[in-house]
C-alpha positions as CSV (number, residue, x, y, z in Angstrom):
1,X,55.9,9.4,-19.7
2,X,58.2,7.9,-17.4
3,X,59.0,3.9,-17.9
4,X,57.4,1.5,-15.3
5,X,58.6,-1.8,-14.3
6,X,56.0,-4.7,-15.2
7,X,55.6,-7.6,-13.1
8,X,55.8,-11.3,-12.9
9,X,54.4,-13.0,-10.2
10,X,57.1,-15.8,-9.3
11,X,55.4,-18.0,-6.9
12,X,58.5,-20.6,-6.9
13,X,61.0,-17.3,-6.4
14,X,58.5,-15.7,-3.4
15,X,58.8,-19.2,-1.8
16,X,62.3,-19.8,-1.8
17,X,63.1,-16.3,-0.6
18,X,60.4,-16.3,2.1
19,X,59.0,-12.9,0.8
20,X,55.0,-13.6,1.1
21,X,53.6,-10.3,0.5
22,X,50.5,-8.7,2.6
23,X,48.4,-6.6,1.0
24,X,45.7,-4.9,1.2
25,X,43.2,-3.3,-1.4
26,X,42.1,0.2,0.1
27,X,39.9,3.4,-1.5
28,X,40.4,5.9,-5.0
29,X,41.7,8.0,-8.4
30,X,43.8,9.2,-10.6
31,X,47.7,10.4,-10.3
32,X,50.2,8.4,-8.4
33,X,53.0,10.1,-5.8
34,X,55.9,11.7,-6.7
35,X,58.6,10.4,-4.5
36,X,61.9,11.9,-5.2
37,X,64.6,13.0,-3.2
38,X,65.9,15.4,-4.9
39,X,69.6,14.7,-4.9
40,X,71.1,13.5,-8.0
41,X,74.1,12.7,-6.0
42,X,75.2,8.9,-6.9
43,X,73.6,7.8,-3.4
44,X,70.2,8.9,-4.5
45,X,69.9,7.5,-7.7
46,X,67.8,4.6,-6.6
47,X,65.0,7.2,-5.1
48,X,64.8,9.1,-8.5
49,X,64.4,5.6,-10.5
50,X,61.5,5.0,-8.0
51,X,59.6,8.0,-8.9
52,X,60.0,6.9,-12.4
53,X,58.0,3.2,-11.7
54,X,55.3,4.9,-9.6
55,X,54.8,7.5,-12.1
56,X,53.5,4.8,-14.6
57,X,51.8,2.8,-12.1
58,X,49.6,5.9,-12.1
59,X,49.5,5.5,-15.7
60,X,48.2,1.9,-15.3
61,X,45.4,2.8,-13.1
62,X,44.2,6.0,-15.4
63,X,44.9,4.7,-18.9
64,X,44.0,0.6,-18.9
65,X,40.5,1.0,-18.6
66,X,38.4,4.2,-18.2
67,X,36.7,3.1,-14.3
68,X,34.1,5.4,-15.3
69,X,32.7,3.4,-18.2
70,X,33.3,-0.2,-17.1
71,X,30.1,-1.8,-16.0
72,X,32.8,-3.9,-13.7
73,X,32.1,-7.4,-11.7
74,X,28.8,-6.2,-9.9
75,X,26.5,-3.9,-11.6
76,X,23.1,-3.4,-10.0
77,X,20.3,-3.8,-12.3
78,X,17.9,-0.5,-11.6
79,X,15.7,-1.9,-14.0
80,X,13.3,-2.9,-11.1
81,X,12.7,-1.8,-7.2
82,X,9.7,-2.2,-5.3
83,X,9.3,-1.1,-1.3
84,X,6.2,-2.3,0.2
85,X,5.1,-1.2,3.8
86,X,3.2,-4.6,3.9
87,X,3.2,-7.4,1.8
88,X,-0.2,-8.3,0.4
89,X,-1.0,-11.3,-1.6
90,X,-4.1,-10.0,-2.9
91,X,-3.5,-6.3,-4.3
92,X,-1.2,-6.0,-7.9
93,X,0.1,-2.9,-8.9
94,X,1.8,-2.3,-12.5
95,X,2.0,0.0,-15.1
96,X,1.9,-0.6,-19.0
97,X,4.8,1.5,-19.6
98,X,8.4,0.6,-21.2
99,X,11.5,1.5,-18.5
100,X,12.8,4.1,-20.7
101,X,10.5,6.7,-23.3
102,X,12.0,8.6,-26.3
103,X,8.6,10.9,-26.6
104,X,6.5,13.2,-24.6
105,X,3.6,12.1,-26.5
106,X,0.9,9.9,-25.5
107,X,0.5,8.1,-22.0
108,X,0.9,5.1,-20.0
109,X,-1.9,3.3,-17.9
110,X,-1.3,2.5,-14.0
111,X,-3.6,-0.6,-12.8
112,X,-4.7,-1.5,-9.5
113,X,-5.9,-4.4,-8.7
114,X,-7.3,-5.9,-5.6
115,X,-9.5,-8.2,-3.8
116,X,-10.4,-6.0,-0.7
117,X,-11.8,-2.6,-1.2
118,X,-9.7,0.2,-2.3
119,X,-9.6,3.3,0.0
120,X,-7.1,5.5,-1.7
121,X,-4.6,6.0,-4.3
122,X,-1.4,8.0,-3.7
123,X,0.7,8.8,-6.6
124,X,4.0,10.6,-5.3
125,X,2.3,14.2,-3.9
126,X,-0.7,13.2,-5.5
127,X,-3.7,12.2,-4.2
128,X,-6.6,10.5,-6.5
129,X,-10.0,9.6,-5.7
130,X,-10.9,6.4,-5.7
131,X,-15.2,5.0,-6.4
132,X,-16.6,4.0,-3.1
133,X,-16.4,-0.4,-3.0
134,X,-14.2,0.0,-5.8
135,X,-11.8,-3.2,-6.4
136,X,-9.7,-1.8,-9.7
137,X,-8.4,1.5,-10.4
138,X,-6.8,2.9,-13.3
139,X,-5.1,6.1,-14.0
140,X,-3.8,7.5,-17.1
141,X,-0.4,9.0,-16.7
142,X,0.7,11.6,-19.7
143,X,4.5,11.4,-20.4
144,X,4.3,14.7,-20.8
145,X,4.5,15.2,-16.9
146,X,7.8,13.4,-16.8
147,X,10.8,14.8,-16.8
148,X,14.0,14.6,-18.7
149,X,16.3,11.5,-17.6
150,X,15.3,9.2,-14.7
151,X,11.6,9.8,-13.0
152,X,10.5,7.5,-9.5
153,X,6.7,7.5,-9.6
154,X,5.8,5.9,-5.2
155,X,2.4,4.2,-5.6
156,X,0.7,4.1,-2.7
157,X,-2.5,1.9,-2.5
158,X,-4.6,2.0,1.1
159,X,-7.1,-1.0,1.2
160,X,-8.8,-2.2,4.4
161,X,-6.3,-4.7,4.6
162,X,-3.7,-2.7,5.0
163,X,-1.3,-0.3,2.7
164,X,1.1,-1.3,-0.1
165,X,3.8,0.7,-1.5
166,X,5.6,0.1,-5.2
167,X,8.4,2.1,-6.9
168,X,8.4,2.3,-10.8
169,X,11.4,4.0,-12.6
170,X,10.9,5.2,-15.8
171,X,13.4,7.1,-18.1
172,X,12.5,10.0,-20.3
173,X,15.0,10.5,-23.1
174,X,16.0,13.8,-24.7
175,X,18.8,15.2,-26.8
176,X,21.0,15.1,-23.4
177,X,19.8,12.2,-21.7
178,X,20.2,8.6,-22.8
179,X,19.3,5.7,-21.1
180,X,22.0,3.3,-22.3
181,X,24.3,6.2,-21.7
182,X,22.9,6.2,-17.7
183,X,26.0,5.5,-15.1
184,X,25.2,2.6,-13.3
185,X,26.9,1.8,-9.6
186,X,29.3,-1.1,-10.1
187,X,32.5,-3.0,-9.1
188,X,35.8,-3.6,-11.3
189,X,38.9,-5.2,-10.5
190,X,41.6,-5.2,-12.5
191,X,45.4,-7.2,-12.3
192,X,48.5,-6.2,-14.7
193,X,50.8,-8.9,-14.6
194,X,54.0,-8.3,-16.3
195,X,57.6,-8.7,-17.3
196,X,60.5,-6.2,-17.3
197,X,64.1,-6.2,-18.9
198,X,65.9,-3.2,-18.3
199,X,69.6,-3.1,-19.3
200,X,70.8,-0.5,-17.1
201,X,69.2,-1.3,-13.9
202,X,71.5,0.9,-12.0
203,X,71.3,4.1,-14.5
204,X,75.1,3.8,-14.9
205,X,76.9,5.9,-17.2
206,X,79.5,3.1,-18.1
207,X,79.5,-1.0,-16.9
208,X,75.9,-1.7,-17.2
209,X,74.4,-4.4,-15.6
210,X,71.2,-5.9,-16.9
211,X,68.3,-7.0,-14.6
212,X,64.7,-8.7,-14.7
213,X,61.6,-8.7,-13.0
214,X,58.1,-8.7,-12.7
215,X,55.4,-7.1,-10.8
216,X,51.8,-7.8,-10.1
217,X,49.8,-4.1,-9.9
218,X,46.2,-4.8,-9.1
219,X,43.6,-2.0,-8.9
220,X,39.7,-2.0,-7.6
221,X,37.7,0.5,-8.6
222,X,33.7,0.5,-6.8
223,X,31.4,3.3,-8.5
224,X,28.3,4.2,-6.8
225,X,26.4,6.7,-8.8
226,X,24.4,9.2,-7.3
227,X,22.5,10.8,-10.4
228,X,22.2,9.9,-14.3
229,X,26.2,11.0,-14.8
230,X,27.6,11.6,-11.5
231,X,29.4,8.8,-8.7
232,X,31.6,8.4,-6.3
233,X,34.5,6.7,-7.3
234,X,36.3,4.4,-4.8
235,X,39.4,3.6,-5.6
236,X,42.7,1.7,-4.6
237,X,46.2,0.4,-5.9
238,X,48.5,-1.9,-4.9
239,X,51.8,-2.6,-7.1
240,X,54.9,-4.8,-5.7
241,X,57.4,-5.8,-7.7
242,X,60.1,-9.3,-7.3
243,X,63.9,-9.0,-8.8
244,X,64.7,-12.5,-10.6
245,X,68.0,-11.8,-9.4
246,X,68.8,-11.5,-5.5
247,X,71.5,-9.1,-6.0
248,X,68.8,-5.9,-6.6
249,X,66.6,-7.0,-3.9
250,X,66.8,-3.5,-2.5
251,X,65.4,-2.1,-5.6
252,X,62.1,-3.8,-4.9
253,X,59.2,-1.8,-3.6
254,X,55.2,-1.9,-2.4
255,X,53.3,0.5,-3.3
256,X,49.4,1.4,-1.7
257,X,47.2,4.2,-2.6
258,X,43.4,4.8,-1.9
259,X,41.2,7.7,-2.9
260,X,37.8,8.6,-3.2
261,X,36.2,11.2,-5.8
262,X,33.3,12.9,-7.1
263,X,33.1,12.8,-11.0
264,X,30.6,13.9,-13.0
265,X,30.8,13.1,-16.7
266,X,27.8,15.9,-18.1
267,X,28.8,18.9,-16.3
268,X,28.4,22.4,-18.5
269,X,31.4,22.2,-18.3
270,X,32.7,19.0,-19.0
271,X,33.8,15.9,-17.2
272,X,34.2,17.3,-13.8
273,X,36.5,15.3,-11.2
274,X,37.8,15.9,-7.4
275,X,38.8,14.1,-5.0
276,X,41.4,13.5,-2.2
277,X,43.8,10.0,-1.7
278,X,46.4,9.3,0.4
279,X,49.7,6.7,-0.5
280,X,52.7,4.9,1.2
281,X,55.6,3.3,-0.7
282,X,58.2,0.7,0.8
283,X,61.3,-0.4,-0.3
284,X,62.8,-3.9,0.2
285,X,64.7,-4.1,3.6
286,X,65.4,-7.7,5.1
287,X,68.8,-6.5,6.5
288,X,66.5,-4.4,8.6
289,X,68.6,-0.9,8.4
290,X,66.2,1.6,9.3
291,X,63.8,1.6,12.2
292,X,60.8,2.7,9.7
293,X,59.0,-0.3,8.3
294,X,55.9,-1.0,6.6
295,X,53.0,-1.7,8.9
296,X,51.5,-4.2,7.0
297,X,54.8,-6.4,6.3
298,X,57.9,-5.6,7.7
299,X,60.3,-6.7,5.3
300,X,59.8,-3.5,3.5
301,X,61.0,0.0,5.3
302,X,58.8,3.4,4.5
303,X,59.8,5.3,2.3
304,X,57.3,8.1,2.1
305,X,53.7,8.5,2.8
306,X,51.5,11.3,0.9
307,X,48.0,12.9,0.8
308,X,47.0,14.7,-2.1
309,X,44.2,16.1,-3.6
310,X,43.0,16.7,-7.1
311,X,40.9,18.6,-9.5
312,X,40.3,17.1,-13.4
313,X,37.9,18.9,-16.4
314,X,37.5,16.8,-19.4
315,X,36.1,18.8,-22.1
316,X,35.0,16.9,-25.9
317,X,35.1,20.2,-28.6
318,X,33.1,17.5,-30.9
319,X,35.2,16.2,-33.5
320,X,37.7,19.1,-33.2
321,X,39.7,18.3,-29.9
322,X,39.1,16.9,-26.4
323,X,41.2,19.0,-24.0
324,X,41.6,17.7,-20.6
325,X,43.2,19.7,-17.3
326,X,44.0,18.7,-14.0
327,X,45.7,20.3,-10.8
328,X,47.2,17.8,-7.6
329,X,48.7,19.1,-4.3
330,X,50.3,16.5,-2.1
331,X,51.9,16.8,1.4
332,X,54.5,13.9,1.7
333,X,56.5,12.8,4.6
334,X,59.4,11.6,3.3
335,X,61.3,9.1,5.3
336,X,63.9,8.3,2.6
337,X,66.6,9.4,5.1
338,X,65.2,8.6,7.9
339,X,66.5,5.5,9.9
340,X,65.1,5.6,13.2
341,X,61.9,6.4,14.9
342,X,63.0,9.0,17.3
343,X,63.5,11.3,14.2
344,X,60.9,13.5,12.2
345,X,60.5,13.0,8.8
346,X,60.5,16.1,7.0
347,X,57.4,17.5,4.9
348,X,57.4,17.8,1.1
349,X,54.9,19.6,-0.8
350,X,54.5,19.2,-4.4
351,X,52.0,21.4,-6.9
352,X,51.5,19.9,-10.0
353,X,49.6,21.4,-13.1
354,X,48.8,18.9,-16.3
355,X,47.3,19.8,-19.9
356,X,46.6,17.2,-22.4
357,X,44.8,18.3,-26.2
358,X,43.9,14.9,-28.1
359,X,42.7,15.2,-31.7
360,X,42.0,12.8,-34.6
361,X,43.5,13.0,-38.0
362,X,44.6,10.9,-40.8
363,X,42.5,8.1,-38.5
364,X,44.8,8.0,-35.9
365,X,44.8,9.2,-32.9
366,X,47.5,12.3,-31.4
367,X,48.0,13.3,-27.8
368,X,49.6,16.0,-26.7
369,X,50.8,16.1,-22.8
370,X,52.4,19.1,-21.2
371,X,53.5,18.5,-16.9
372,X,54.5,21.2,-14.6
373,X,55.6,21.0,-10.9
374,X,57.0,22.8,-8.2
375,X,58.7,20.7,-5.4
376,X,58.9,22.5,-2.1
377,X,61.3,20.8,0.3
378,X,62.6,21.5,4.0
379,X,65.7,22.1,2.6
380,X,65.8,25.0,-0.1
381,X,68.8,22.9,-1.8
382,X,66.2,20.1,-2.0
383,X,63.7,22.3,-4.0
384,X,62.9,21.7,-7.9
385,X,60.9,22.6,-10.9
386,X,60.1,19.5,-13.4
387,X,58.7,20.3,-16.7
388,X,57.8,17.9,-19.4
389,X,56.0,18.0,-22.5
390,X,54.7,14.3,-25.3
391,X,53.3,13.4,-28.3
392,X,52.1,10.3,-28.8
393,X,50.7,9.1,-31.9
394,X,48.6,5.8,-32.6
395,X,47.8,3.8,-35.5
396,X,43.9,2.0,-35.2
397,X,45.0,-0.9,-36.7
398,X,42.1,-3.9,-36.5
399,X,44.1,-6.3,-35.0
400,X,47.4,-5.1,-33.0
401,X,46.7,-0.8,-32.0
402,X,50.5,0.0,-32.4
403,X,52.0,3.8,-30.7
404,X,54.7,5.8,-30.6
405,X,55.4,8.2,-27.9
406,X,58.2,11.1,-27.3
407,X,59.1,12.9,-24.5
408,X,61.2,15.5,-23.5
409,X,61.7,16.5,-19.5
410,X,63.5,19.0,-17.5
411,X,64.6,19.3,-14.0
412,X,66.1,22.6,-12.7
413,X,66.7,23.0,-8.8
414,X,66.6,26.0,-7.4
415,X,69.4,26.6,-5.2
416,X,72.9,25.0,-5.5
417,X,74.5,23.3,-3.3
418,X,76.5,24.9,-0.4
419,X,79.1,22.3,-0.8
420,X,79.9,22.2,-4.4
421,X,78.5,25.7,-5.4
422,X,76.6,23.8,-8.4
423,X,72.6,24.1,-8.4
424,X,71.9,21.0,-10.4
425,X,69.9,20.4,-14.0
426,X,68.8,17.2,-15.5
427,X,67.6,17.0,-18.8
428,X,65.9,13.6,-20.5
429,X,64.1,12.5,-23.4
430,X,62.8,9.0,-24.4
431,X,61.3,6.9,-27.4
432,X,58.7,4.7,-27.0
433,X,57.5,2.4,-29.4
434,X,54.3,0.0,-28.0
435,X,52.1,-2.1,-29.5
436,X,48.7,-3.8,-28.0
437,X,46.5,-7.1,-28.6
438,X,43.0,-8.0,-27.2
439,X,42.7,-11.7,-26.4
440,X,39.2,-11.7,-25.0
441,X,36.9,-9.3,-23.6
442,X,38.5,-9.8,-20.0
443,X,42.3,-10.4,-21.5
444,X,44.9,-8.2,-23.2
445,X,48.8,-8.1,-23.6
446,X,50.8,-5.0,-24.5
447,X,54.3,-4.8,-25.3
448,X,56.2,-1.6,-25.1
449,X,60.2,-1.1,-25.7
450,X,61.7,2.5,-24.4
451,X,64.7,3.7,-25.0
452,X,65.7,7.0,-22.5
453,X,68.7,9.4,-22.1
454,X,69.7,11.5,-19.1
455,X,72.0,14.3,-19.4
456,X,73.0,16.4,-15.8
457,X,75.9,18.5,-14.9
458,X,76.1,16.4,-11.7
459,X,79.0,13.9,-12.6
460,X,78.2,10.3,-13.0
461,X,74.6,11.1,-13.6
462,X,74.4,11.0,-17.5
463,X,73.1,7.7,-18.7
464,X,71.3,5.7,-21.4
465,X,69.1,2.6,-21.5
466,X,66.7,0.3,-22.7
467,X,64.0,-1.3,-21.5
468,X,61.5,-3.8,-22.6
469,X,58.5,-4.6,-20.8
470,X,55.2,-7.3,-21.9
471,X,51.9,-6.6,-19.5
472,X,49.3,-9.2,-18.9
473,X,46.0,-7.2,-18.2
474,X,42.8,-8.9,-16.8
475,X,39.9,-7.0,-15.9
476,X,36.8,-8.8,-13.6
């Protein structure tokens, strides 16, 4: 897991240096872009560190909260629903049974009740016969006839007044299906406002220089469900970041992303995910140097923008392991060296494979992450293979959760460069110890501290550094 910057929204800071951000919140899910030019030359140093951040702003959006089981801002309550073709003051329809069942024994009554004459009865596709002059009707309906999960019994009533519609929804629970368990369309927002300390801001290998800043990272998340454990997910992201200290404005970036996916949590075979997103990233630029800027505030200049899609399985061996898998393919226009708008910015297409096995033991919790990807540039000097593999271990504990994660990467390119004749390698592992408090329902604060070291044979590239970072997560 790659550090990310957390964020501090410094009104008095924006203010004074006139950067009012524009933003907006868009649609989707799960994994964040890869940006990365794949030079490790000293020039490029800043676009590798940016990968970094927006890997764990996908991590925020994925691992704060699980979308899928929030019941969010809005939820709509599907405890009621009535359509009625004509409103009539003088006919009630009700039934006498409770919105969910846990038995097919027995039976429930269905009452009509009315003032004019009753004509017929209409019961889904069935029809029932009604006594000629007859002003009440009741029907016996055996729970038997229902079937497993949610059932919509239509009542239609035909008086000489008129007609009357009314929609019951009764839930028939099973071994499988559980009506507190039932996904239910809703809204969530949620901000992460944080603080970052990083004391090697420009990955140096010598004269460090220590920077702060903040960054705000909000993400909305809509659900609306289309059966007892399947939705479409709607999601989107927006992260910008503010330096406390005006000399690494350029480090600064915006980042957007929306997506929308089809997830199913009671699949045979697991929690079943796809979808498709598309991002953009910017990076500060009030000098104006390249022609490329972001369309929604121009202060920033494009660095890339990306359309993936993705596949996820989530499958629970009960109370052995839970294994998840997921693939992503992204095509990325990279305009990371591009300055002006009469050039093309070449295409970048990235496959990348991920495995994770959780288990519990000791009553703690261990994870176990292993990354592949396959970078395909327009230039073969510009293509790459990253690997990476985690465990992260953490403690239950009642009050403060604490963690500790390890992780080991590897970057090989594939071809060296004409130049030089060296095809370059990066190798990198970090430490990271974290530890995480819930305030209120609504409020949490985590606190991690990393510590990482790079090792390349591309002179200059080797570095160490430390970084502490406090997150401030609200959730509407």
């Amino acid at each position: 897991m790659i550090h990310y910057s957390k964020i501090i929204f410094y009104v008095k800071e924006l203010v004074k240096n006139n950067k009012k951000i524009y933003f907006f919140l868009t649609l989707f899910s799960y994994l964040i872009l890869i940006i990365g030019n794949t030079n490790l030359k000293a020039g490029e140093n800043q676009l590798i560190d940016l990968d970094k951040r927006l890997d764990k702003i996908s991590e925020i959006s994925e691992k704060v909260f699980d979308f899928s089981k929030s019941k969010g801002l809005f939820t709509i309550d599907k405890k009621k629903s009535s359509l009625e073709k004509k409103e009539s003051d003088d006919l009630v329809i009700y039934i006498t049974s409770p919105r969910s069942i846990q038995s097919t024994e027995g039976s429930f009554e269905i009452h009509v009740s009315s003032f004019n004459p009753i004509l017929s009865v209409r019961i889904n596709d069935t029809s029932l016969s009604v006594d000629n002059e007859s002003f009440e009707f009741s029907y016996s309906y055996a729970n038997n006839i229902l079937n497993p999960g949610e059932n919509i019994l239509l009542i239609e009533v035909i008086t000489i007044n008129g007609s009357t519609d009314k929609e019951f929804k009764i839930f028939l629970e099973d071994s499988f299906y559980k009506f507190a368990e039932m996904r239910k369309s809703s809204f969530t927002l949620v901000n992460v406002l944080g603080f970052n300390r990083d004391n090697n801001v420009n990955s140096a290998p010598s004269d460090k220089e220590e920077a702060m800043k903040g960054s705000l990272t909000i993400v909305a998340v809509g659900q609306i469900v289309t059966g007892y454990s399947s939705a479409f997910v709607i999601t989107s992201i927006l992260n910008f970041d503010d330096q406390f200290n005006s000399k690494y404005d350029s480090k600064q970036i915006i980042f957007r992303q929306i997506g929308i996916d089809w997830n199913d949590q009671k699949t045979d075979f697991g929690d079943f995910t796809i979808g498709s997103g598309t991002s953009m990233v910017g990076l500060w630029d009030k000098e104006r140097q390249s022609q490329i800027r972001d369309p929604f505030y121009d202060k920033y200049k494009k660095i890339s923008q990306e359309n993936f899609f993705q596949f996820k399985l989530k499958v629970d061996f009960q109370e052995l392991l839970k294994w998840e898998t997921s693939l992503k393919y992204s095509i990325k226009d990279d305009y990371s060296m591009v300055t002006s708008t009469q050039q093309k910015a070449p295409k970048v297409y990235v496959n990348k494979i991920g495995q994770g096995f959780e288990t519990k033991w000791f009553d703690m919790t261990w994870l176990m992450s292993l990354d592949y990807s396959q970078t395909d540039a327009a230039s073969d000097t510009k293509d790459f293979v990253d690997s990476g593999i985690s465990f992260k271990v953490t403690w239950p504990m009642k009050t403060i959760p604490m963690n500790f994660q390890y992780g080991l990467t590897d970057q090989q390119y594939k071809t060296a460069e004409p130049a030089t004749g060296v095809r370059t390698q990066n190798n990198s592992s970090y430490a990271v110890f974290g530890a995480n408090y819930q305030v209120y329902a609504w409020l949490s604060l985590a606190y991690s501290h990393r510590y990482e070291v790079n090792e390349s044979n591309i002179i200059n590239s080797d570095y160490s550094k430390n970084t502490d970072s406090l997150n401030f997560t609200i959730i509407f």
